[in-house]
N, C-alpha and C positions, 0 to 999 in steps of 0.2 A: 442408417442415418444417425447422425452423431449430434449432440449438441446444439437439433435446429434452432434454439432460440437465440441462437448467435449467429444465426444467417438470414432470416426473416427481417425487413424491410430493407435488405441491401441492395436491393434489385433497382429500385426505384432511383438511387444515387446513382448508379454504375450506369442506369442509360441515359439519364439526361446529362451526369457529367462524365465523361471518357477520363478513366483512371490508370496508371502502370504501372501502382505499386500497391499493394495489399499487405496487412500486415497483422497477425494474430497472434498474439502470446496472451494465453490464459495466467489469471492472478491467482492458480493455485502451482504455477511453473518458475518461481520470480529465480530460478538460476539458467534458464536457457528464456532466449526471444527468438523468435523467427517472422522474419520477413520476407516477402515474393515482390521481386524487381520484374519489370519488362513489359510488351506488351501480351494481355492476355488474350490472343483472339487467335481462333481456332487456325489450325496450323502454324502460328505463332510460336513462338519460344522461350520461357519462361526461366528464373534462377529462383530459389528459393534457397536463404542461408539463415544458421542458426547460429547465434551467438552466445559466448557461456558468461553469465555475468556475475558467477562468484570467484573467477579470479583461480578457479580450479583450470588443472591440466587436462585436456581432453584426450581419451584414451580411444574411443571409438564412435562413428558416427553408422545409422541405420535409415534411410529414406526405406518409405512404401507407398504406395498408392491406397488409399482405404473408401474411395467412392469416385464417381463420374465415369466420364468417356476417357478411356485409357489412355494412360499418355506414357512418351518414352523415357525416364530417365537415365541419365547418364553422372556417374557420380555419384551414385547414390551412397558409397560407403564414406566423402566427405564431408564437410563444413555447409559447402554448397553443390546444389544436387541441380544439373539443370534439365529442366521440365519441357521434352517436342510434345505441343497440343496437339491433338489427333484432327483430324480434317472434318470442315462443315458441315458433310453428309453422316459425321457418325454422330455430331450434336444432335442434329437432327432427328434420328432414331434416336437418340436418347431424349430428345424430346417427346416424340409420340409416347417410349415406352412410360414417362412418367404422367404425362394425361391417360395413360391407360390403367395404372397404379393406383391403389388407396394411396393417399397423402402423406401420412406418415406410417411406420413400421407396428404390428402389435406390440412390442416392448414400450413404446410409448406410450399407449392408452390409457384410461383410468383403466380399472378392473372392469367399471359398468358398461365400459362400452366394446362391444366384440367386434373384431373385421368380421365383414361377411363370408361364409364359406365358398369354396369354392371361387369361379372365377369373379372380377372385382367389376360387379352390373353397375357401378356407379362413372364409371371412367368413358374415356374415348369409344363413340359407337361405330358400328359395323354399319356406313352408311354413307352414300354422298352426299360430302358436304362442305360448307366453310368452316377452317375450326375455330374454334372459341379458344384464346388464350389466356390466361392467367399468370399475374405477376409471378404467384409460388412454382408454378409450374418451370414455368421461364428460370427462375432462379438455379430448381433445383437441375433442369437440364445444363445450365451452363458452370456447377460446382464440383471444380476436381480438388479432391482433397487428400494433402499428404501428412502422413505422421513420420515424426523424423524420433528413433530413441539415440541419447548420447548418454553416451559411460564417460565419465571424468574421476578425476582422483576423488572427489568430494561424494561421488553417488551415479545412480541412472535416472535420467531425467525419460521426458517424453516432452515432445512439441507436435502441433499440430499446423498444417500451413491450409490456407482456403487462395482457389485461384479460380475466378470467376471470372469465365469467358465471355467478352462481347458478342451477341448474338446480335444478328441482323432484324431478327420477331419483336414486335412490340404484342403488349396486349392487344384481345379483340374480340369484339361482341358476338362473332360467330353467326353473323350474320349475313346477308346479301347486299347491303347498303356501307360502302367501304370509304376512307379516306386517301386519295393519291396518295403517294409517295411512300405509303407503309407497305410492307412483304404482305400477300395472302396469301394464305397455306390452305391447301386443298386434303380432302380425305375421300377415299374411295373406299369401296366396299373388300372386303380380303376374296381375292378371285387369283387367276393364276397372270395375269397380264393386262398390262393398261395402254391404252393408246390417245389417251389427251391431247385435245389442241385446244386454240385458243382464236375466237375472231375479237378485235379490239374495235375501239370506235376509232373514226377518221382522225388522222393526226395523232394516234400514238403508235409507240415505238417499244411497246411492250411486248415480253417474249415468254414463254411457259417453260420453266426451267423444270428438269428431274420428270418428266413427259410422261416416262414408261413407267413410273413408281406408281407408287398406293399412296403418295405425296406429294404431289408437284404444289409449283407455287408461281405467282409473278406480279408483280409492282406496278399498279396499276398509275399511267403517268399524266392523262387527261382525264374530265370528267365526262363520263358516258356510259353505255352498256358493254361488258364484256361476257362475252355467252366463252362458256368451256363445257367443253361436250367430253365424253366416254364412253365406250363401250359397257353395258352392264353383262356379266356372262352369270347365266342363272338356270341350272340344270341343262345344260346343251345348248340354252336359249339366249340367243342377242338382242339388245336394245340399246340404242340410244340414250344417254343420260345427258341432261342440257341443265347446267345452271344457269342463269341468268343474273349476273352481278352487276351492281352500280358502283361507281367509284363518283365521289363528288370532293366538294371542297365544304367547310364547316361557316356559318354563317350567325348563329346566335340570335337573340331575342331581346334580351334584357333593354329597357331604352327609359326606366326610372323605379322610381319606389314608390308606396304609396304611403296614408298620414302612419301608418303601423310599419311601415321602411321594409314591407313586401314589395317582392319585383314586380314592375310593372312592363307586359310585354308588349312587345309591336304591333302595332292594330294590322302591320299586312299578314298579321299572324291568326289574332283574335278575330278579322272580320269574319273567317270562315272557323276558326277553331271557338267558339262563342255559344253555341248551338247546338246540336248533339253530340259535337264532336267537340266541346268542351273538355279538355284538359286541363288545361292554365290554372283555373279556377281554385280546385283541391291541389296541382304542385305548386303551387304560390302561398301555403300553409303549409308547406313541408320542409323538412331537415334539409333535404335534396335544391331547395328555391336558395338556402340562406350559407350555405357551409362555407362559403368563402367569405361570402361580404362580412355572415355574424364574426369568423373566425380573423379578417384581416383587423375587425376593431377592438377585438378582445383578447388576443392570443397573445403569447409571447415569444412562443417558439412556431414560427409559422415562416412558411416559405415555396422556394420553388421544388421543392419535394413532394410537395403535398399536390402542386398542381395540377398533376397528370390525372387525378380525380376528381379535384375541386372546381375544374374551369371546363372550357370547352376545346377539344381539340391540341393540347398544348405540347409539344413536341420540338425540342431544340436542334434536333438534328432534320426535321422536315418543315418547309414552308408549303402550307397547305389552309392558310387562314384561321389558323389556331389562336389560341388565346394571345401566345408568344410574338405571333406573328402581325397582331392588331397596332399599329403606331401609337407609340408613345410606350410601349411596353418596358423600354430600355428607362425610358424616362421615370418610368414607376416604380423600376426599382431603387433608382437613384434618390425617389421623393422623402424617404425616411417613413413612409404610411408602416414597413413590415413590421412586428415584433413592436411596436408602441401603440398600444391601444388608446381609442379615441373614435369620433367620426370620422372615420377615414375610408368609410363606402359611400359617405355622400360626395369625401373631395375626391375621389374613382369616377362616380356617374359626372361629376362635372367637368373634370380636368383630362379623364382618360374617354369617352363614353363608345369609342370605339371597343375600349378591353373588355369596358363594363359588360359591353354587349353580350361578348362569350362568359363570364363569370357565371363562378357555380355548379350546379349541376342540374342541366336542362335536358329539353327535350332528345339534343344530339348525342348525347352521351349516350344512353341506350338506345336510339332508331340512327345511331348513324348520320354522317354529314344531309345538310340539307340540300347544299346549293350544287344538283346533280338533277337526274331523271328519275331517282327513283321516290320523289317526292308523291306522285298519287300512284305509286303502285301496290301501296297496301303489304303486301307478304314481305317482299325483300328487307324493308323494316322494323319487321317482327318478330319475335322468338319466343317461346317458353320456356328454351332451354334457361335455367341456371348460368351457364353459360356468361350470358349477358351481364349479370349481377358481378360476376365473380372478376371483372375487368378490373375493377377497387374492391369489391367486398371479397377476393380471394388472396389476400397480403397478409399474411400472417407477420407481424403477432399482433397486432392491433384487428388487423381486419380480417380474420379466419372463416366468416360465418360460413363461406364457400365449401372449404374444405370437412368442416363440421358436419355441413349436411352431408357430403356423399360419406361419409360413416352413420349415416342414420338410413332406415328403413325407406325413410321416403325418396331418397336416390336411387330405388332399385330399378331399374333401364328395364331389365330380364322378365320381370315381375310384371312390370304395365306394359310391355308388349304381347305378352303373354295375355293381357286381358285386354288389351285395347281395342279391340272388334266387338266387343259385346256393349250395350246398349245398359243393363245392368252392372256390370264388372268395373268397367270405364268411367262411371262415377266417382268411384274412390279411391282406384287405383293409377288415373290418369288426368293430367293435368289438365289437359284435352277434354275429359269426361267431365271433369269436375265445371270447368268457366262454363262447359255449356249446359251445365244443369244449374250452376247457381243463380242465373236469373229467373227459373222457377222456385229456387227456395228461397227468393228475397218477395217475390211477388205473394200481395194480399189477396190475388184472384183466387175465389174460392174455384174456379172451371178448371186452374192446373192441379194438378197431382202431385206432388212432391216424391212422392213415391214411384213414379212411373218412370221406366228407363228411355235414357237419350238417347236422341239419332245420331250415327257415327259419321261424320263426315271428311274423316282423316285415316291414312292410313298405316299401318306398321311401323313403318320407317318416319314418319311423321309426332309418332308420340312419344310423349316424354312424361316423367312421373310426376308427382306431385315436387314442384318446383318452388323457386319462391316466389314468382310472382302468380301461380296456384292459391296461397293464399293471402299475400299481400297484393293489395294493388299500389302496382310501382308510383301513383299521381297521389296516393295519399296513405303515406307509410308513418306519420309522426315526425316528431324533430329530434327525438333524444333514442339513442341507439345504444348505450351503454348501461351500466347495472339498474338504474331506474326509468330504464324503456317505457317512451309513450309510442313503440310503434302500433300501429293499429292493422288489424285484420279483416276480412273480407264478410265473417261472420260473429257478431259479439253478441251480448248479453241474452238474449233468450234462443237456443235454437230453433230450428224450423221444425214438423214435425218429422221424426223421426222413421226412416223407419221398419226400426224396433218396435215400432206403436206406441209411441209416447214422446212428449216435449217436454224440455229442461229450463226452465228459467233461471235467469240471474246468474249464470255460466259466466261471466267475463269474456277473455278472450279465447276458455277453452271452448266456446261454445262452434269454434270450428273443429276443432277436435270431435267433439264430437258429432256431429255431424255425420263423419264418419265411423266415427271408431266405436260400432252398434253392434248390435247382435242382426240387425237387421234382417229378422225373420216374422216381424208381429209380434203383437203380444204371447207369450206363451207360459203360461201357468195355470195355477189347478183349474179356474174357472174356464179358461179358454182350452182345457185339453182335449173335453168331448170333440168337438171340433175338427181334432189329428187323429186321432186316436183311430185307427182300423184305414188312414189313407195313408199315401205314400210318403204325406208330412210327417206324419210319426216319426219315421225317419231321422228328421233332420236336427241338425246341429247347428248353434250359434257358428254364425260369421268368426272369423277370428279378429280379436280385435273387440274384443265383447265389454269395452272398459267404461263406456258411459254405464249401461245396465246394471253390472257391481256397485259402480258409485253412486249408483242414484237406486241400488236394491230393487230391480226391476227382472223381470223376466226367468222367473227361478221354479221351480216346483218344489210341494212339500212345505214353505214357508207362507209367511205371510206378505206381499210386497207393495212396492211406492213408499217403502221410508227410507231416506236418503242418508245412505252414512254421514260423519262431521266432515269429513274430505270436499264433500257437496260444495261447503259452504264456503269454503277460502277462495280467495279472493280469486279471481282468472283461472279459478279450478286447476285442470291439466295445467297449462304455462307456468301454476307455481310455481311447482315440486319438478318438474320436466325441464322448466326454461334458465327462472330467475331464481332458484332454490339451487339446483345446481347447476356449480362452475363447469365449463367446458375442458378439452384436454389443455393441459398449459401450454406445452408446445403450438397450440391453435389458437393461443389468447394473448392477450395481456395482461399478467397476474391474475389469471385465469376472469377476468372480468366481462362483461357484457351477459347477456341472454347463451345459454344452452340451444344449439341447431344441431348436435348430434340427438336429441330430444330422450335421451337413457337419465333417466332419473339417476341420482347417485348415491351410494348405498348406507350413507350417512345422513341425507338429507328429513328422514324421520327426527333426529336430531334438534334440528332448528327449530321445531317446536316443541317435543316432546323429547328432553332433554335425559340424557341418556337411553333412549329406547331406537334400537335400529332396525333398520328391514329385517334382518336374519330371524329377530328376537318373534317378529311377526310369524315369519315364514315358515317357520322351524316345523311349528304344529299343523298347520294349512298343506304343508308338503305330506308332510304322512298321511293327514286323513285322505289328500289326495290319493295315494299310494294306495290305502285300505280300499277307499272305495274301488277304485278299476279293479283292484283283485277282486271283486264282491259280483262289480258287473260282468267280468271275466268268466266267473264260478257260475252267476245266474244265467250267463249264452249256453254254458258247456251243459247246464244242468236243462235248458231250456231245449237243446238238440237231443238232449237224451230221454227226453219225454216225446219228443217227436218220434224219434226212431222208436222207443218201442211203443207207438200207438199202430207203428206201421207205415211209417212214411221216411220217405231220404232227405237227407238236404244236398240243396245244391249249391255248389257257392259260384253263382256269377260263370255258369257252361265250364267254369275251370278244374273242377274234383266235383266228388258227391260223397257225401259221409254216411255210410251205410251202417255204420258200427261206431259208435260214442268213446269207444276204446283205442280209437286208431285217431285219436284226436291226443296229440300229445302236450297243445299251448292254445291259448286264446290271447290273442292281444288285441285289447281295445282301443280306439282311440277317434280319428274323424277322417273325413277324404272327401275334397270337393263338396262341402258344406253338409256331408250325411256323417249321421252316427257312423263307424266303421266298427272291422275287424281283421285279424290278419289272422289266420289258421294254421298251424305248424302242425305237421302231422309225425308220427312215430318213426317214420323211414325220413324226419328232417325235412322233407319238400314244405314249402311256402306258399301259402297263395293269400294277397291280398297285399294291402288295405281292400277290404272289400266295404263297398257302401251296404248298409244291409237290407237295402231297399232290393237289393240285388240278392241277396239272402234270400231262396226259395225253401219252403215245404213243399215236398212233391208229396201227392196221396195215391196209393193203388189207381190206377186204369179204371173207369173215365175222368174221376173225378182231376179239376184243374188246379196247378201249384197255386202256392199263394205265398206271401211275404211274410217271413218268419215272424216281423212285430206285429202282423196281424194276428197271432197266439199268442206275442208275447205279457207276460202280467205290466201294468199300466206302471208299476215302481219300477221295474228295469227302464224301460223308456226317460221314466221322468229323470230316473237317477243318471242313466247315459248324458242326457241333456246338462244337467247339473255340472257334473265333471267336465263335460266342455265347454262352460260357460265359465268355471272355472278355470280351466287350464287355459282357458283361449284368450283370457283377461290379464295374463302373463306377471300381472305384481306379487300372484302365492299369496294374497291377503290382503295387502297394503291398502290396494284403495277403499278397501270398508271392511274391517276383520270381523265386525262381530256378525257383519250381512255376511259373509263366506263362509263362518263357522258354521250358521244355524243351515246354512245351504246343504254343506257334507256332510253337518249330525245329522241332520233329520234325511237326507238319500240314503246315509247308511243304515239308520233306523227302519226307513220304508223298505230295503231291503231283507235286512233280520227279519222283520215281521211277515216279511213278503204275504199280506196279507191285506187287500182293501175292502171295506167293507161295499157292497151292493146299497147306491141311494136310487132308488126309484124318483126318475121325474118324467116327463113330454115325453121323449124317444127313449126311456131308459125302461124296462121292466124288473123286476124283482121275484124272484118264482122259488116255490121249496123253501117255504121259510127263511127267504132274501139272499140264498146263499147262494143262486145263480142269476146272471146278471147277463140281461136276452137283448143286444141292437142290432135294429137292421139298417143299411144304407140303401140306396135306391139312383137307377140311371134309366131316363124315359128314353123315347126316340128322335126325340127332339136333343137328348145331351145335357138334360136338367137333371141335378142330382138333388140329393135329399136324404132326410133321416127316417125314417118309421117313425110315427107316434101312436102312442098306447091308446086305445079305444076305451072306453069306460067301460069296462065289460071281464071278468075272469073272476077265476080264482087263484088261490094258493099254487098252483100248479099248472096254470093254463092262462092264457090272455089272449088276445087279437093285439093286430097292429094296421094302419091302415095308412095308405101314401099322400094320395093325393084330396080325399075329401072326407069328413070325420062318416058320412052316412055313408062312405063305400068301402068295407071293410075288405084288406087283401090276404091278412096272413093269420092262423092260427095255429100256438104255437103249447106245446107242453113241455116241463121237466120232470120226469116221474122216476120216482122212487123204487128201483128197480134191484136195489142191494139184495133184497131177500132170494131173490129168482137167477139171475146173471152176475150181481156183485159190482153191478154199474148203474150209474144213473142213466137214464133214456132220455134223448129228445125225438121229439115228434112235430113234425110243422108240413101243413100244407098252406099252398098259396095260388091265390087263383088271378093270377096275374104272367103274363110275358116280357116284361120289365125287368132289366137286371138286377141282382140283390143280393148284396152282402148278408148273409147271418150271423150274427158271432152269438155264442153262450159261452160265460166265463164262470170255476168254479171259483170265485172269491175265496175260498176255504185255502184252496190248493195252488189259487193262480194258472189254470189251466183252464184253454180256452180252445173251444172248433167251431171251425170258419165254414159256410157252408155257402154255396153260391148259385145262383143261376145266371147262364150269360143271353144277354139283350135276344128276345127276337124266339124266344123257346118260349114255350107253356111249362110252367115249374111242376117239376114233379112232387110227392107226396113223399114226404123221406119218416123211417121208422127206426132211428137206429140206434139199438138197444144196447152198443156196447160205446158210446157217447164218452161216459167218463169212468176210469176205473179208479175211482177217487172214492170208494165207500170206505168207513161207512159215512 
């Protein structure tokens, strides 16, 4: 792609006015011009000639083709080169493949923003449906572009020609609610054959063109239902696929203003939309209620360009009761109202009040014509997809925000289908999950749960990611859409609780942002570790996406937390620095102006306040100590298996290898997998195994005794520090959102590392034994599925205690650490327990950081264990 900022908004002139000649000579070429004569429309035949205007001799001319659907030329070594467009059905394909396409090329991008790897989840889905078009798309399928080089006596120039083909597609909401007389294009799933038909309502004459493709289409020409069916082939398996389409005609609302010159709608509108199904109310405050009327009294460059988004319906080449089509329309243009600001939407509602009617942007512009059948059918005029928006809001250069988003994370297709079943996952990774959890997180009922996961009521092929109207509601988005955006969001100023386990006040509008973008595992820090610590939560790792908890200094071990970095405090938080701090790509803007929808911060934007200081300057140090630490927890796994093994035991990793010898372990890499700490094991003969979660990390112990999970040995600073590093790493700024809260994170996990040394505090379920240097809990699971901690009985010594479960006067376990170096050269534990109740023991030597897990399973009488060779940690 070449030069888009010279092709962006051409689209919008070329269909409402039919053009045959094109003409581009860039003002850094002023000795050649070149201009394209003819009609441009597929199969059509085109000239394009270049003229030398310094008066030099022309010594050689070079036509090529350098983009679109290939065309033939003839001529191409003179003056003029003439251009056979290629036929309908290859536009076509080049249609889908550019809604299957990121938007623009990575040579375009800022630095901060990266195409996604791999294939492009944000594009055309694998799915049947109606497609959603967009103006950019549209464009770029109908631009064939040639470069012409001439050699003349005076030098070698270059020209370039743009020949933009009339396509039959208009934009479209991608919905089931259509207007007659526009093409709708169809998408089927990629299978090996289609067999599409089409039943019409009574009285039309419409026909399903291209049947057998993975794209047919047809022009719906009465208003009524048209069902189009297909075969779905799915593992061997056939089904029937039925869509069910409306086609209507557009009908509007507008019928006055009120004393604030808000539209006032039709009461056969309002009598029923008034009530819960009030809409009117919030878009009649909106940008959306006023773009026309504010822009025809104030603007000065305003017109029938602008229409096709500003009104209802408006379409020169179809009569279908569009704006165009309301009487008087001709007369409106003639009235002198364009381009001379004044009142001149009141002399609209009185002089046109038919136009008036369609004016703006109403309810039909995103649900599709009204005056049809699919007025109470609810679905056919709905969508989540983006899609919808992107009819006007996908025009670049003014109007990109479309294209912006699917270069952002939150257009990932792959990613929320991928989650969309789950009840948990579906909250924040789909758009779908999210509308139906937020009337839980807006509600003061203390009986809902914020926290608890939603019922899935959609299925695969139904969900879509986090959209825009995900977080905007389309009935009340603000008036002002450019650098000093009042649009408004679905979540502001304080969030709900979180949960991370905690709430953020005074957020702005990042407070949807956050929302999701938690660590969303609880509270997790020094006070809350007993807690994890010895169950399979030990384990676990922040969510990724862990950026509210950095910036509000939450959820760390090792430090102290709840002190909010300065980032806290600015204004709309995330949308600063994410939205309105950085510009978007320029090729997707205008003078890169408006709000950020690819939402990549930009790598100067530290700048704007903190004048000469950039992200790198942050990141630099944040990145190493990242580096240090995983080498540290790397070192403490490998060192941690090799205490295992020679205590006597294997490890298992996840049924896939078993490490029998510490030395045939050639790497450790650390890192997370499906929300658990992880690792990955490289062994000496190169084999791989893993991400492995390390919940799945077994200690095997000699025969009877039962494995157990490697962090249930491991010392409490590996844990916390693992956690750190992915709260860390998962927080993706290397520092930015609150440096000095990130520093004291990786100083002090590195420090609790080097010392790998925690001291033994004796409290309730904690004991103290041997001069505090062994640290005795036990966990507990009745018959009933209650679990619980052991608590310390008032009773022991130095060397001995009780612990008891369920009532302080019925003591279960009695337990010793005795000093046994002089005799064996190990310390001893000893504990009997006069209970059948499951039960963890751990003894850990604080000193050494070594720790044995002893257990009894449900439903046994615990035996008396004696065993003398416990720790060989003397002296």
């Amino acid at each position: 792609m070449k030069d888009s900022r010279y092709r962006f908004g051409w689209w919008r002139v070329a269909m409402l006015i039919p053009v045959a000649l094109v003409a581009f000579a860039p003002a850094s070429q002023a000795q050649i011009e070149v201009a394209v004569a003819g009609d441009a429309v597929p199969g059509g035949t085109v000239t394009a000639t270049v003229t030398i205007t310094d008066g030099s001799t022309p010594q050689s001319f070079a036509w090529t083709q350098e983009e679109g659907v290939t065309a033939v030329l003839t001529g191409d070594d003179t003056a003029t080169v003439t251009v056979d467009l290629g036929a309908l059905s290859a536009y076509k394909n080049m249609l889908f493949h550019v809604l299957a396409e990121p938007p623009i090329d990575e040579d375009e991008l800022p630095p901060n923003v990266p195409l996604p790897e791999g294939e492009f989840p944000a594009g055309l889905q694998d799915r049947f449906e109606v497609v959603g078009l967009n103006p950019f798309a549209l464009e770029e399928a109908a631009l064939v572009t040639l470069e012409v080089e001439v050699v003349t006596s005076s030098g070698t120039y270059h020209g370039e020609a743009e020949i933009h083909a009339m396509l039959p597609w208009k934009p479209a909401l991608g919905i089931r609610n259509v207007p007659i007389g526009i093409p709708v294009l169809l998408h089927g799933k990629d299978q090996a054959s289609y067999d599409w038909t089409l039943t019409a309502p009574g009285g039309s004459g419409a026909t399903l063109m291209d049947a057998t493709t993975q794209n047919p289409e047809f022009v719906p020409d009465v208003a009524g239902r048209y069902d189009v069916m297909v075969t779905e082939e799915t593992d061997g398996e056939k089904a029937l696929v039925t869509l069910q389409i409306y086609a209507g005609t557009w009908r509007g609302t507008i019928v006055g203003q009120d004393g604030e010159g808000r539209p006032v709608a039709d009461a056969a509108c309002t009598g029923c939309h008034s009530f819960t199904l009030d809409q009117f109310t919030p878009w009649a405050q909106t940008g959306h209620a006023e773009i026309f009327s504010d822009s025809l009294d104030t603007n000065t460059h305003y017109g029938e360009n602008c229409f096709s988004c500003h009104t209802v319906g408006f379409d020169l080449e179809v009569a279908n009761g569009g704006f165009d089509d309301a009487p008087g329309y001709d007369d409106f243009l003639e009235a002198g109202l364009l381009n001379v600001p004044g009142d001149n939407w009141t002399t609209v509602l009185a002089d046109y009040p038919a136009m008036a009617q369609l004016a703006n942007i109403q309810c039909e512009n995103c649900h599709g014509p009204q005056l049809g059948n699919a007025h109470t059918q609810g679905d056919p005029r709905t969508s989540l997809s983006s899609d919808s928006c992107a009819t006007c809001h996908g025009e670049p250069l003014r109007h990109g925000r479309f294209q912006q988003w699917q270069l952002s994370g939150h257009a990932n297709y792959e990613l929320a289908i991928d989650e969309s079943q789950s009840g948990s996952c579906a909250r924040c990774h789909t758009g779908n999950g999210f509308l139906t959890w937020l009337p839980i997180l807006l509600d003061d009922n203390p009986a809902t749960d914020p926290t608890a996961d939603v019922t899935v009521d959609w299925t695969a092929d139904e969900t879509h990611p986090i959209t825009c109207q995900t977080c905007h509601d389309p009935h009340s988005i603000g008036t002002v859409s450019g650098d000093d955006s009042n649009a408004t969001v679905r979540i502001s100023g304080d969030t709900p609780p979180l949960i991370a386990g905690f709430t953020v006040t005074d957020a702005g509008r990042g407070a949807i942002c956050m929302t999701c973008h938690n660590s969303r595992r609880g509270l997790r820090n020094d006070a809350t570790f007993a807690t994890f610590y010895g169950t399979s939560e030990a384990a676990r790792a922040p969510h990724g996406s862990s950026q509210t908890d950095v910036l509000l200094g939450q959820n760390a071990y090792f430090v102290a937390v709840g002190a909010p970095g300065g980032h806290a405090g600015v204004e709309d938080t995330c949308v600063t620095c994410h939205m309105q701090e950085t510009p978007p790509p320029d090729v997707l803007s205008y003078d890169q102006g408006g709000t950020n929808h690819t939402f990549f911060a930009g790598e100067n934007s530290c700048d704007t306040c903190h004048p000469g200081l950039t992200g790198a300057i942050i990141q630099a140090p944040i990145e190493a100590s990242l580096m240090e630490l995983r080498g540290m927890i790397e070192d403490a796994l490998l060192e941690l298996i090799g205490d295992q093994i020679a205590a006597g035991n294997t490890i298992d990793l996840g049924g896939q290898a078993t490490i029998t010898n510490a030395s045939d372990v050639a790497d450790i890499e650390f890192g997370e997998s499906h929300g658990r700490q992880a690792m990955t094991v490289t062994f000496m003969d190169t084999t791989m195994v893993g991400p492995l979660r390390m919940q799945d990390v077994d200690v095997v112990p000699p025969a009877p005794a039962a494995a157990f999970d490697i962090y249930d040995v491991s010392p409490p600073s590996l844990i916390k520090a693992g956690w750190n590093w992915n709260l860390v790493n998962s927080d993706g700024s290397l520092g930015v959102h609150n440096p000095s809260f990130v520093t004291e994170v990786l100083d002090d996990a590195i420090a609790g590392l080097m010392s790998d040394e925690e001291p033994c505090i004796a409290d309730g379920d904690t004991m103290c034994l041997n001069k505090d240097r062994f640290q005795v809990e036990v966990a507990w699971r009745d018959f009933q599925d209650n679990t619980g901690s052991g608590q310390v009985a008032p009773a022991g010594s130095d060397d001995s205690g009780i612990f008891y479960f369920f009532d302080p006067n019925n003591w279960e376990m009695l337990i010793k650490v005795l000093d046994g170096c002089a005799i064996t050269n190990n310390y001893w534990v000893f504990f009997a327990a006069t209970t059948n109740v499951e039960f963890t023991l751990r003894v850990t030597d604080t000193q050494e950081n070594v720790t044995k897990v002893y257990t009894n399973p449900l439903g046994q009488a615990a035996n008396a264990v004696t065993d003398t060779s416990a720790f060989a940690t003397c002296p």
